[in-house]
C-alpha positions as CSV (number, residue, x, y, z in Angstrom):
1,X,-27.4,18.7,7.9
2,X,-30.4,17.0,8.6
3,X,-30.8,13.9,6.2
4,X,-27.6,14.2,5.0
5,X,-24.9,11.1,5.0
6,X,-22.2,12.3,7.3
7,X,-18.9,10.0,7.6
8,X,-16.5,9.9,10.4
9,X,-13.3,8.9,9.7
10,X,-10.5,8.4,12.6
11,X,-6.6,6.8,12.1
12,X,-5.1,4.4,14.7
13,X,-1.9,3.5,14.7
14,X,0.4,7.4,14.2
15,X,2.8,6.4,17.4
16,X,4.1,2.6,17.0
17,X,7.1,2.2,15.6
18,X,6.6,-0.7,13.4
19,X,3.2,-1.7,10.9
20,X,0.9,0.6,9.1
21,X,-1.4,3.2,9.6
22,X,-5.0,2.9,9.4
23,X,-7.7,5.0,9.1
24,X,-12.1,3.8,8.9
25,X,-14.5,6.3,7.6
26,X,-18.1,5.4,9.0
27,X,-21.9,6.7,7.9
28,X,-24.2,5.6,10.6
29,X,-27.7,4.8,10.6
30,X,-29.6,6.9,12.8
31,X,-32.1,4.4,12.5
32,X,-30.2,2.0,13.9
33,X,-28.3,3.7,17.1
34,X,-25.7,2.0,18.8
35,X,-25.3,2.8,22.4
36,X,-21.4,3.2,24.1
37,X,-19.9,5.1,21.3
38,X,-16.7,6.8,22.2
39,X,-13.2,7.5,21.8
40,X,-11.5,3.6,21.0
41,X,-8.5,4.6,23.2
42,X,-11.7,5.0,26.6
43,X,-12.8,1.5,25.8
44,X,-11.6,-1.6,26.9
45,X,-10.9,-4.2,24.8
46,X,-14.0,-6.1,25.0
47,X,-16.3,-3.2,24.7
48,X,-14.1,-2.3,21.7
49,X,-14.2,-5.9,20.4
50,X,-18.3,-5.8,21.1
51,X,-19.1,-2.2,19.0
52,X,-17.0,-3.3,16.2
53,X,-19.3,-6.3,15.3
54,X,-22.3,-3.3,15.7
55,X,-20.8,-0.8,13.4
56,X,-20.2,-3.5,11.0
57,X,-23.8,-4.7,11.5
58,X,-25.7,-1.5,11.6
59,X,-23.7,0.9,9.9
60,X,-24.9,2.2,6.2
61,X,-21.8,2.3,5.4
62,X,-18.1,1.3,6.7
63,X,-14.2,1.1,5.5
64,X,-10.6,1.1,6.0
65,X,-7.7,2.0,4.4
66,X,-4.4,1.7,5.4
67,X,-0.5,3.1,4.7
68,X,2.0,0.7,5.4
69,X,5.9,1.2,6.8
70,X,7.4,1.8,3.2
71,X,4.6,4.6,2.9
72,X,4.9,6.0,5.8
73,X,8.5,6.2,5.7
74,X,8.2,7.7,2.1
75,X,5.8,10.5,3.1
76,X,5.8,10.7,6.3
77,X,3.4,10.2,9.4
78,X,1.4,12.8,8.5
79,X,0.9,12.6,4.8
80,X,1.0,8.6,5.2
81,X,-2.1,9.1,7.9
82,X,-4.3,11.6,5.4
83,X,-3.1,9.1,2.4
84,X,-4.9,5.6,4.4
85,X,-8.0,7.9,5.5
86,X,-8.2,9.3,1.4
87,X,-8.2,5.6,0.7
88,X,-11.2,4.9,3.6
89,X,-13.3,7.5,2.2
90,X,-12.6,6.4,-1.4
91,X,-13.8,3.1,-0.5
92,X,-17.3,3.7,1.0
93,X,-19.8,2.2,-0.7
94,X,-21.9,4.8,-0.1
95,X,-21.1,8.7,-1.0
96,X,-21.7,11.0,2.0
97,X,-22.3,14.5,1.8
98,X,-20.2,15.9,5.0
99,X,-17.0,14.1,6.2
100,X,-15.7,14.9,9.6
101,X,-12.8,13.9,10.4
102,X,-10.9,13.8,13.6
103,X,-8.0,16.6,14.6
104,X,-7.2,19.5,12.9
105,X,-5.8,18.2,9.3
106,X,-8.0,16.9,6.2
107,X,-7.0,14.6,3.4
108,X,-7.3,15.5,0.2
109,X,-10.2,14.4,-1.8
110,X,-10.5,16.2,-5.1
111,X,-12.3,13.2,-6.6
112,X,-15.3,13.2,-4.1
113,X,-17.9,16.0,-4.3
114,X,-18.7,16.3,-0.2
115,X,-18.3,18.9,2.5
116,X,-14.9,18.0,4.3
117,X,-14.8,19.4,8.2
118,X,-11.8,19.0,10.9
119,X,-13.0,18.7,14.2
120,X,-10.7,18.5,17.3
121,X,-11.4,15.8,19.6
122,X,-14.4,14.6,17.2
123,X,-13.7,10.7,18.3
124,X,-15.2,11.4,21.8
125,X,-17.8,13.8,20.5
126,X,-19.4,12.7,17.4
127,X,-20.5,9.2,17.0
128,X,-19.7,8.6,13.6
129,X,-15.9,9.6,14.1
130,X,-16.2,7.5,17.9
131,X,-17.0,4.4,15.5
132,X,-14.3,5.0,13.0
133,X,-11.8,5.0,15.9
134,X,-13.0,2.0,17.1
135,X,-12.8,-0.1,13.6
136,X,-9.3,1.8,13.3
137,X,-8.2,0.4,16.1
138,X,-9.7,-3.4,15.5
139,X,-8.5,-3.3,12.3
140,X,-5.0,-2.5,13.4
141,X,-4.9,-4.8,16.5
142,X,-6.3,-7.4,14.3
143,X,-3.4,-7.5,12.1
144,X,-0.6,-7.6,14.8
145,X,-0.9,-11.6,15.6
146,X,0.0,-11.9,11.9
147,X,2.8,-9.8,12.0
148,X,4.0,-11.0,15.1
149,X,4.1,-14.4,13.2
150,X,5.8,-13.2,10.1
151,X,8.5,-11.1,13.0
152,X,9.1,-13.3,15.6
153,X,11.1,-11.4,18.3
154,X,9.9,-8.1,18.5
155,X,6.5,-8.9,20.4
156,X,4.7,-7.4,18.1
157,X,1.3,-8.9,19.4
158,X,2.2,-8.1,22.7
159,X,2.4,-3.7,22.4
160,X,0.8,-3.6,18.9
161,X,4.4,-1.5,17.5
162,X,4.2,1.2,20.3
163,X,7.9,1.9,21.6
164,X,7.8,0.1,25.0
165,X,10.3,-0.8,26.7
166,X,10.8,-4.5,25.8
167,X,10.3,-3.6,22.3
168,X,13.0,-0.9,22.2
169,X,14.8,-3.7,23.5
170,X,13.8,-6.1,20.9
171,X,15.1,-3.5,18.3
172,X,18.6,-2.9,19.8
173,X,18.4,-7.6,19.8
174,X,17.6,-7.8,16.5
175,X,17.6,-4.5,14.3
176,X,14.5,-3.6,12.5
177,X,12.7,-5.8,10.4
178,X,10.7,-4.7,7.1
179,X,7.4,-3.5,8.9
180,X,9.5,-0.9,11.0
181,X,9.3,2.5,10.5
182,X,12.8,3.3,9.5
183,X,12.2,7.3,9.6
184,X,11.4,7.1,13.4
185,X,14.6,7.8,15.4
186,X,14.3,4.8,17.4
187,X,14.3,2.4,14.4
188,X,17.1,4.9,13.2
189,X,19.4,4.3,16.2
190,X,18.8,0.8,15.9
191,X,19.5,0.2,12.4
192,X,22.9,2.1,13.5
193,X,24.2,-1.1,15.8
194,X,23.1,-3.4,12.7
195,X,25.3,-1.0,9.9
């Protein structure tokens, strides 16, 4: 695999209850290292916010894809999840030979000749998936204010969709709104009250 273009691709966002899923794939420059490269979920949110801008800088190659609510609620997790990393890796710029991708499931990519490898806890252990977490992640968090503008009430900003407390509670307040993820049981039972 030596001089070959390896991607990384990593999702962010499976558990929330409400926005999309997204996914990055990744090709690094190894002539261009970037030190502190790990698992998004280790990193605080300055470190996270600092390696973003140097993927995006040094990288040879970088993108993200994304399923939204309807998607996800039309596939499900899963399928929605493979379907925004497909859409990363379609969108490279640049073709890359091997893809590794984090976990134990591969999207399907019939269109792109390249060597396609699961690899279980790859976004602490190879860098390229470590990056893709981390511009997962941004990319998600990044788009949370907006929502949280578009949804007042939920506190969207606040737990990025995850089902915390004051969120479940927003939920049974005011029902779901159009970015929840209606084929989670939470946003279920809450529709329920609102029927």
């Amino acid at each position: 695999m030596i001089g070959e273009l390896i991607a990384g691709v990593d999702e962010a966002g499976r558990g929330p209850l409400a926005g999309p899923v997204f996914a990055a794939a990744v090709i690094l420059d190894p002539a261009r290292p970037i030190e502190g490269l790990k698992d998004s979920k280790q990193l605080s949110p300055a470190q996270r916010e600092r390696l973003d801008v140097q993927i995006r800088e040094r990288a040879l190659a970088f993108s993200i894809g994304w399923a939204d609510a309807e998607e996800i609620d039309s596939l499900n997790i899963l399928q929605a999840t493979l379907l925004a990393m497909r859409r990363a890796l379609c969108a490279l710029a640049v073709a890359p030979a091997t893809v590794l991708v984090d976990g134990n499931r591969l999207p399907l990519l019939a269109d792109r000749p390249c060597q396609l490898r699961a690899v279980v806890g790859g976004d602490a252990s190879v860098p390229a998936i470590s990056a893709a977490s981390i511009l997962a992640k941004q990319a998600r968090d990044a788009l949370m204010p907006q929502l949280d503008a578009a949804y007042p009430g939920y506190l969207l900003m606040e737990h990025k969709g995850y089902p915390t407390p004051r969120h479940l509670e927003a939920l049974r307040r005011h029902g779901p709104s159009p970015q929840h993820r209606y084929s989670f049981a939470p946003v279920r039972e809450a529709k329920k009250i609102f029927i």
